[in-house]
C-alpha positions, 0 to 999 in steps of 0.5 A: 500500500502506498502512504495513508491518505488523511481526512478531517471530518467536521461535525461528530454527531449521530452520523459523524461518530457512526463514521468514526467508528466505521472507519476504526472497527473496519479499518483493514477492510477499508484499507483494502478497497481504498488501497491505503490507510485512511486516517482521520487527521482531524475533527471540528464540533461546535463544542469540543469538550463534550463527551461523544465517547469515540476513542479519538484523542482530544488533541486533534478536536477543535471547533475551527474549520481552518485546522482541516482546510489550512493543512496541506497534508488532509486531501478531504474534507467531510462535511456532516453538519445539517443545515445551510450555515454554516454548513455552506461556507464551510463546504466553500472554505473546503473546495478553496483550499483544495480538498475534496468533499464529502457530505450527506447534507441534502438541504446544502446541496437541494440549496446551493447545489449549483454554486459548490459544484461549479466552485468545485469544478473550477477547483479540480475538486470533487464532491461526493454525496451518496448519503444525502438520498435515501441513507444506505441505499446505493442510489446514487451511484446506480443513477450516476454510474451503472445506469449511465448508458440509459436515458432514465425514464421515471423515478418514483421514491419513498425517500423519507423514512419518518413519514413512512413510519408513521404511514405504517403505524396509522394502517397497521395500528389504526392510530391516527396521525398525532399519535403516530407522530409521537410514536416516532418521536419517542423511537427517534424516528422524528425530530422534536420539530418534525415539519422538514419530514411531514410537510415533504420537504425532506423529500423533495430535497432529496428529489430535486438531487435525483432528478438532476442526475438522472435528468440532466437538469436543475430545478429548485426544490421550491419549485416542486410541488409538495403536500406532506403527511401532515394532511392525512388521516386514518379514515383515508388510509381505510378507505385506500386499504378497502380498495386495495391501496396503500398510502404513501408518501412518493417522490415522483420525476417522470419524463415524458415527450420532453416534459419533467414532472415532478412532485412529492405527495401522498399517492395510493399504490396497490397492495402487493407492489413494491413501493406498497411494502416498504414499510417502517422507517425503511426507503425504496427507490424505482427507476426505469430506464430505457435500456435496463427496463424497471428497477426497484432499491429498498433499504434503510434510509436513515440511522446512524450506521447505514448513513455512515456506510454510505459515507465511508463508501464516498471517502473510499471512492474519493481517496481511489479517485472514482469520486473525480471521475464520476463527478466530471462526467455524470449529470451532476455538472449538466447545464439544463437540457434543452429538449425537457420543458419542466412541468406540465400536465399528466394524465393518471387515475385519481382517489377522491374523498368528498364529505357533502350533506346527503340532499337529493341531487348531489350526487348529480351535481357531483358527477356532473361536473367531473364530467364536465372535466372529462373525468369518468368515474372508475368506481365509487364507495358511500359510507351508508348513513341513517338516511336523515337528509342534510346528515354529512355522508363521505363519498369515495371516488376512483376515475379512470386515468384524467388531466391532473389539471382538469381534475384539480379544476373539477374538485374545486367546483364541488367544493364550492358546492352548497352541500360540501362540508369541508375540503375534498382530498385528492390523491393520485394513484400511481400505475405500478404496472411495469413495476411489478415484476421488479425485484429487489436490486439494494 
């Protein structure tokens, strides 16, 4: 083996001392694929006297960036801190004084993902981040480097683990979604403010970087539509597992006849199909691809240790110079495409939930005016009440596929309706069809 290569890891927390201890009770084994020692050479926290009980001497801990990026002989830098500061200027001090960088912060990227790969591209540098998406789960290498010679059709995702969780607990313990939520918080599945998770932003984040490998393009994460968990309840899970769906918070970037859409919502898939089974804390990616046909990766999308395997995975990479070269040449540096236009209508089925006063004629009005949107109705479910007029009655609608705008349209007439009670829900429900053959590649 040829000399050690000499990191500095900035931040020591759940993550980075999951790292620490990877790359000490495994060093011979890394050792082995990076082809030399990796030593950590240095560590910065906010608060270096508190006791992380990692067996690193406390000498080489300090909570100045300048005694990674100011050392010649340390040629990455791991940047595990969250949030945008000083989680940026850190990354920029890394890139201008010539280290490589690792890192698992999605938010930094989803952010200010154009500026630090431009930066470190003008630098000769690289930046590696397998872990910011979808925690242990390898998908971005597969997008970046073994699916490279596809022109990647679609990208369905359950990327966030806390909201899967509570899904699951809500369908298989008929908890409702308060409870559910402090289930997770009490397991450390959810943060004591979980909104980044709830309200999908977690998730589109996570998107906005996917969408940019496979596509070639950059869309601000803002600019993609979201609704989180945070608007459902146990009466739509019910109603979903009566028609054979479960609920699931997907991440979806499909690419059709030149146009991206994009979006994360709670979305029906059917019972049995992949992304319906991923359960837990657990996250699933599927990918078609042009060439490779459907593929689906499953596996922890967070925690301590798989988080940390993704990390240590990128370090390797970097030290053995894959980092490099993947970076130059994958969709990561792509100006925006200029034959994809993003947005755009699309053309799927639709769950619908109306709560109206029971009054003749309602019923009528209500399909009335989904055909008036050319919306056919698939099939429809009424929850039977004692049959007193005005009594509030929930309705549930499957159609068949229609415009996502002319559906949108349709359900804001019925709830200006005189008998609507409250909001309509309206849910996608994907088309699992050419997924359902795919097996388990992660």
């Amino acid at each position: 083996m040829t000399e050690p290569v000499r990191i500095g890891v900035v931040g020591l927390g759940t993550v980075g001392s999951g790292v620490m201890q990877l790359l000490s009770s495994s060093a011979d084994h890394i050792a082995r694929h990076a082809g030399r020692q990796i030593i950590v050479e240095r560590a910065v926290v906010a608060n270096p006297a508190k006791d992380r009980g990692l067996d690193y001497p406390a000498e080489r801990i300090s909570n100045d960036v300048s005694d990674i990026s100011n050392d010649p002989s340390i040629s990455v830098g791991v940047l595990l801190v969250g949030g945008l500061e000083p989680a940026r200027s850190m990354a920029i001090e890394l890139l201008e004084n010539g280290k490589d960088l690792v890192t698992a912060n999605k938010a930094l990227l989803a952010e200010h993902g154009p500026e630090l790969f431009a930066l470190a591209r003008a630098r000769g540098r690289a930046i590696a981040f397998e872990a910011a998406v979808a925690g242990g789960i390898p998908i971005v290498a597969a997008i970046g480097e073994c699916l490279a010679a596809n022109r990647i059709e679609s990208i369905r995702g359950i990327l966030n683990g806390t909201s899967n969780f509570i899904l699951t607990r809500m369908e298989e313990d008929g908890l409702d979604y308060a409870d559910a939520l402090a289930l997770a918080q009490a397991k450390g599945f959810a943060e004591a403010d979980p909104s980044m998770d709830v309200d999908g932003t977690d998730a589109t984040q996570k998107l906005a970087i996917l969408a940019h490998l496979a596509f070639g393009v950059w869309v601000p994460w803002k600019d993609i539509p979201r609704v989180g968990v945070d608007t459902l309840d146990i009466g739509l899970l019910q109603d979903a597992a009566e028609l054979g769906y479960r609920i699931r918070l997907v991440a979806i970037a499909t690419r059709c006849q030149g146009v991206l859409s994009m979006r994360v919502a709670p979305a029906l898939v059917r019972i049995g199909t992949p992304l319906a089974e991923t359960r837990g804390a657990f996250n699933a990616v599927s990918i078609v691809g042009d060439a490779v046909g459907p593929m689906f990766f499953h596996g922890l999308g967070a925690g301590q240790m798989p988080t940390a395997s993704a990390v240590v995975a990128d370090i390797i990479d970097t030290v053995v110079g894959r980092a490099a070269i993947t970076f130059r040449t994958t969709g990561v540096l792509s100006e925006e495409s200029p034959d994809l236009t993003i947005g755009g209508d699309t053309q799927e089925c639709h769950f619908l939930r109306i709560c109206v006063r029971d009054r003749p004629g309602v019923l009528a009005s209500i399909t009335g005016i989904l055909g008036e949107h050319g919306i056919s109705i698939a099939s429809m479910l009424q929850r039977a009440g004692s049959g007193e007029t005005d009594e509030a009655v929930s309705l549930v609608i499957m159609t068949h596929r229609s415009s996502t705008t002319a559906m949108a349209e349709a359900v804001a007439t019925i709830d200006e309706l005189p008998a609507a009670l409250e909001k309509s829900v309206c849910l996608t429900v994907l088309d699992q069809s050419s997924l359902d053959d795919a097996s388990p590649a992660a």
